[in-house]
VMD Tcl script that draws the C-alpha trace (Angstrom):
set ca {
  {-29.47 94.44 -98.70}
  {-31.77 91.68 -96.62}
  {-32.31 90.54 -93.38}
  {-31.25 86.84 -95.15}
  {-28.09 88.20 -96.86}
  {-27.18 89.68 -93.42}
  {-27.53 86.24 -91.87}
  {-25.78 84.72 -94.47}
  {-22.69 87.07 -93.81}
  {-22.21 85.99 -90.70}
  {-22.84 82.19 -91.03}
  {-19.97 82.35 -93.43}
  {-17.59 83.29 -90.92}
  {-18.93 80.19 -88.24}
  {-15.64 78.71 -86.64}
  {-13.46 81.40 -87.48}
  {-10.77 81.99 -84.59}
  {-8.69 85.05 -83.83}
  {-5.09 84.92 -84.13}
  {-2.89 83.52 -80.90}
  {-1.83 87.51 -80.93}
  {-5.32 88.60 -80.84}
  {-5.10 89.40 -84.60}
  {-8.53 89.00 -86.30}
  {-9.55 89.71 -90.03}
  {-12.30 92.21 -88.53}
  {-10.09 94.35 -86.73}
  {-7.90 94.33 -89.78}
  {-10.95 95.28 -92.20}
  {-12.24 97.89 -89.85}
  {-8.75 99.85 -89.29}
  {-8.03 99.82 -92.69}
  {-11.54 100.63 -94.24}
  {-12.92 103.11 -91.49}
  {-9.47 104.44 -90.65}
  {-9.55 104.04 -87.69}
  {-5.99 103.27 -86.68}
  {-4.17 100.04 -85.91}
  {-4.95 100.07 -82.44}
  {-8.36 98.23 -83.33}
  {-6.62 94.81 -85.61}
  {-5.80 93.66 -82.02}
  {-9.00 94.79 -79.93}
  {-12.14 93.02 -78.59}
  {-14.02 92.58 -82.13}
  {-17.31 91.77 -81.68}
  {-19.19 94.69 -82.58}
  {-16.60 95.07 -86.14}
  {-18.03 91.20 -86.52}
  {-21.28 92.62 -86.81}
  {-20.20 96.19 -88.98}
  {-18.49 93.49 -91.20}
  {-21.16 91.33 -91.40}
  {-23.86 94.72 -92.30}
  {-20.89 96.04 -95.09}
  {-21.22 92.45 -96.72}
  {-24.34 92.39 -96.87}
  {-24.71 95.64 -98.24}
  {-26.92 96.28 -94.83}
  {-24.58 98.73 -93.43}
  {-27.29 101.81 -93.24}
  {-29.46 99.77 -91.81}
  {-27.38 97.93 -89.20}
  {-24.99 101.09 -88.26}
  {-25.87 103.82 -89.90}
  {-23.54 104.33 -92.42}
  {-20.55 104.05 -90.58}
  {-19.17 101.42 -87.93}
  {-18.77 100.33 -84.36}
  {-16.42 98.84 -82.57}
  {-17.98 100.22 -78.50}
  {-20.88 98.64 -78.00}
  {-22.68 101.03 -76.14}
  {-22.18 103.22 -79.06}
  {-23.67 101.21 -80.95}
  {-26.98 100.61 -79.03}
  {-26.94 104.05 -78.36}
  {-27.63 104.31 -81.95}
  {-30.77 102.17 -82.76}
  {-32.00 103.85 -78.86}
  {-31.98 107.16 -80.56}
  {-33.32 106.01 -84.45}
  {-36.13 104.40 -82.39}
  {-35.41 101.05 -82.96}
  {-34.74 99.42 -79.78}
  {-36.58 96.87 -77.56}
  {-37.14 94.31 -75.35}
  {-38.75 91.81 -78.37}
  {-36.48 89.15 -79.81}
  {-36.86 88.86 -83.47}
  {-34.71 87.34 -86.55}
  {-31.88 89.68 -87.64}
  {-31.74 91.79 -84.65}
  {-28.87 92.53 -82.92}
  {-28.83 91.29 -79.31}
  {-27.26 93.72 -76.62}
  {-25.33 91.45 -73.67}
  {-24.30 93.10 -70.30}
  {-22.75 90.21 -68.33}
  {-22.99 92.20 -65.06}
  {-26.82 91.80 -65.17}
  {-27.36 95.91 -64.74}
  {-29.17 95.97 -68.15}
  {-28.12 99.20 -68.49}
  {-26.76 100.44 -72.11}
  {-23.82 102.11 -70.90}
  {-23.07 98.84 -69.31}
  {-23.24 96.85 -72.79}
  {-20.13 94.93 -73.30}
  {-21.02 92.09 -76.07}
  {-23.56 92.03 -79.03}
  {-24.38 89.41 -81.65}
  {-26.73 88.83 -84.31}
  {-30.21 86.69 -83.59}
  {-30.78 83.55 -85.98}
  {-33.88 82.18 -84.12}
  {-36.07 82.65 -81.71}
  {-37.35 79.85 -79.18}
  {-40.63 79.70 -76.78}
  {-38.74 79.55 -73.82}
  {-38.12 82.60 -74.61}
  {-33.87 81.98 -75.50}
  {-32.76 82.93 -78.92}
  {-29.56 81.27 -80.96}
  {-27.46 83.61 -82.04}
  {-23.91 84.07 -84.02}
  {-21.41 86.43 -82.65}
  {-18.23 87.39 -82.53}
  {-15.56 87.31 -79.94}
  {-17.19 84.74 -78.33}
  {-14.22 82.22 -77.03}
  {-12.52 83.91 -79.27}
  {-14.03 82.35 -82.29}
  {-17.21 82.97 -84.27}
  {-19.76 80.56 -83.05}
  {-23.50 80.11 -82.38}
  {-24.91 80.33 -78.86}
  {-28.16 80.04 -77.25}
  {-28.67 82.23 -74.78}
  {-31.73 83.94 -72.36}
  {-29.20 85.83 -69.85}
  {-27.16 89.01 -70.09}
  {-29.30 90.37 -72.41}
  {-30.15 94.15 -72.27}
  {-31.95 94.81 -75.76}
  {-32.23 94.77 -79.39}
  {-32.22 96.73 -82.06}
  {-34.01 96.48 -84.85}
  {-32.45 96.92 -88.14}
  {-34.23 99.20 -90.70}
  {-34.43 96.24 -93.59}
  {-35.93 96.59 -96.70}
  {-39.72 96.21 -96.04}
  {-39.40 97.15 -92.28}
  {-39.64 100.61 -92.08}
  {-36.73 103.60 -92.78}
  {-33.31 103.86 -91.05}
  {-31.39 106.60 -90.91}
  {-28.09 107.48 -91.44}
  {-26.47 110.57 -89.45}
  {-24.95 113.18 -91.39}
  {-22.68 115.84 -90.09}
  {-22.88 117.16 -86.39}
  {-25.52 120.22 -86.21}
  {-24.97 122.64 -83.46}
  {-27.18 122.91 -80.74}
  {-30.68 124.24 -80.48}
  {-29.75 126.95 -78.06}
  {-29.20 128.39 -75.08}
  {-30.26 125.70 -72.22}
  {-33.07 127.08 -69.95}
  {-32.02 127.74 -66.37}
  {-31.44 123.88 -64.63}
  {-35.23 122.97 -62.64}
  {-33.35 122.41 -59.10}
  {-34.48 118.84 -59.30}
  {-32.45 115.83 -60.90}
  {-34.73 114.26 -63.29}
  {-34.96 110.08 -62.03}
  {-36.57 107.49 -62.10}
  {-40.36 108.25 -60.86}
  {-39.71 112.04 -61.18}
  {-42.94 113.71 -62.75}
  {-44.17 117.62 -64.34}
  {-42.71 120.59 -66.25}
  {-39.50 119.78 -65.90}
  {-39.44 116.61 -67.13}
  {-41.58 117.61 -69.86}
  {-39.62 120.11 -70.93}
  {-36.16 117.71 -71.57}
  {-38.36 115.10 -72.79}
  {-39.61 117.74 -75.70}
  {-36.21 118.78 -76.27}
  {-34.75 115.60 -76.38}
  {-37.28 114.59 -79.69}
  {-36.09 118.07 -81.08}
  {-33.10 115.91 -81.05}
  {-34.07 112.96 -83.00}
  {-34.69 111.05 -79.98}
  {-37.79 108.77 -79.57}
  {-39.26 109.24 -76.57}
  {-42.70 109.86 -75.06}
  {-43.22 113.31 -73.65}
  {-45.90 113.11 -71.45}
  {-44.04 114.36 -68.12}
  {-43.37 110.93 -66.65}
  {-39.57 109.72 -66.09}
  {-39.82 106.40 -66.69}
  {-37.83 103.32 -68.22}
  {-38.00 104.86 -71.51}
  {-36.44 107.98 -70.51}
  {-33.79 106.52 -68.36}
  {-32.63 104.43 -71.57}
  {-32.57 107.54 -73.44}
  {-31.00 109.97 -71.13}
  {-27.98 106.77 -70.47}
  {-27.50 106.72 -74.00}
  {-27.04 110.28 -75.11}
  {-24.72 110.37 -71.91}
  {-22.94 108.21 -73.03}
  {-22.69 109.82 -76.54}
  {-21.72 113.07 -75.23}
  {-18.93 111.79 -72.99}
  {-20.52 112.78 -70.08}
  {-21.23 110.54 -66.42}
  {-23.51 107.99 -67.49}
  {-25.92 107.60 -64.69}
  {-29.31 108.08 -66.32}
  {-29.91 111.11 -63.76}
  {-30.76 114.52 -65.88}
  {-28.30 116.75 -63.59}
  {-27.56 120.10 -64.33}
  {-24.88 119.08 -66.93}
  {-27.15 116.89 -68.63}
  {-29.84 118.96 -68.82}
  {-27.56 121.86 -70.27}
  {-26.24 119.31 -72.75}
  {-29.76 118.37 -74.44}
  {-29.96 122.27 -75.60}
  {-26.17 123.06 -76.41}
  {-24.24 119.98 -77.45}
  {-24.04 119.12 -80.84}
  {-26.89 117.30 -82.71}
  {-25.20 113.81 -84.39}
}
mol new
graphics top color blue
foreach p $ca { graphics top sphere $p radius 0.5 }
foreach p [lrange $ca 0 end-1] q [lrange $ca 1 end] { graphics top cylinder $p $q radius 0.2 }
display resetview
């Protein structure tokens, strides 16, 4: 359960190709061991590299939670909500890619793991999927974020239990969409509720970056339009949807 023995997981795996099918071991693993039906042996496999990689390693609280992903927004979604997301490369993160440059985590669509970083500012990295094989890239584009994994010796992770219901009955919608640049009460007030959540935001009344990356992820966890936009269905969601 390391940083190094997560690292070592996936260097193992360097050169390995998917199947001319589309078959890979990860999809295989990740069916079988999460149940999660056959549809995934054959699917894009980058993000079960990585849950492969963390249940190797015996890092799989600390990478995913305690369970796996194969959708990568899901997955940042995750470390967004535990707190553990940034902007910083560092060792043993895992890197966030959205190839259509809107750096948005809905928009996520390829992850890998960081081996080093560089003072340019690039970082190497191993991943998955990546012409179909497992290889090492250096890259500075395409990349949204990183989460941080909760490793022994930096700081607690958590792992979610079962959903909890809702904390109530949503206050009547402000009349206002909650945006970028959007300021008072009403911002406030879904800021609060959203760390009554678990989520780790600021409230201090100010829409910002931070609260667009929240709001995109928990849209995105509750199936609803990801937009980043607090709406009147978004802003009935933070009080009534189920806490996972």
């Amino acid at each position: 359960m390391s940083k190094a023995g997560m690292l070592t997981a996936a260097r193992s795996q360097l050169g390995y190709r998917e199947k001319g099918d589309g078959y890979t071991k990860f999809g295989d693993w990740y069916a079988e061991t999460l149940h999660a039906g056959s549809g995934f042996v054959r699917a894009s496999w980058c993000d079960m590299f990585i849950t492969w990689c963390a249940a190797q390693s015996g890092n799989t609280a600390a990478v995913t939670g305690g369970k796996g992903f194969a959708y990568t927004p899901f997955h940042a979604s995750w470390f967004v909500k535990a707190g553990r997301w940034g902007t910083k490369p560092k060792v043993g993160a895992i890197v966030f890619y959205d190839w259509g440059g809107s750096r948005k985590v809905s928009a996520i669509d390829h992850v890998g793991i960081v081996e080093a970083v560089h003072s340019d500012g690039s970082v190497t990295t191993i991943e998955g999927n990546t012409a179909n094989a497992v290889m090492r890239r250096r890259r500075a584009a395409g990349i949204v974020g990183y989460g941080y994994p909760a490793y022994p010796g930096e700081g607690g992770g958590s792992a979610p239990g079962k959903p909890k219901p809702g904390t109530g009955k949503a206050p009547k919608w402000p009349g206002i969409y909650l945006k970028t640049g959007t300021r008072g009460a009403a911002v406030k007030s879904w800021q609060t509720q959203m760390r009554k959540r678990g989520w780790r935001l600021a409230a201090d009344g100010v829409y910002g970056a931070e609260s667009r990356g929240v709001c995109e992820a928990f849209q995105a966890e509750k199936h609803l339009r990801v937009d980043g936009v607090v709406g009147p269905q978004t802003w009935a969601a933070a009080w009534t949807a189920p806490i996972t």
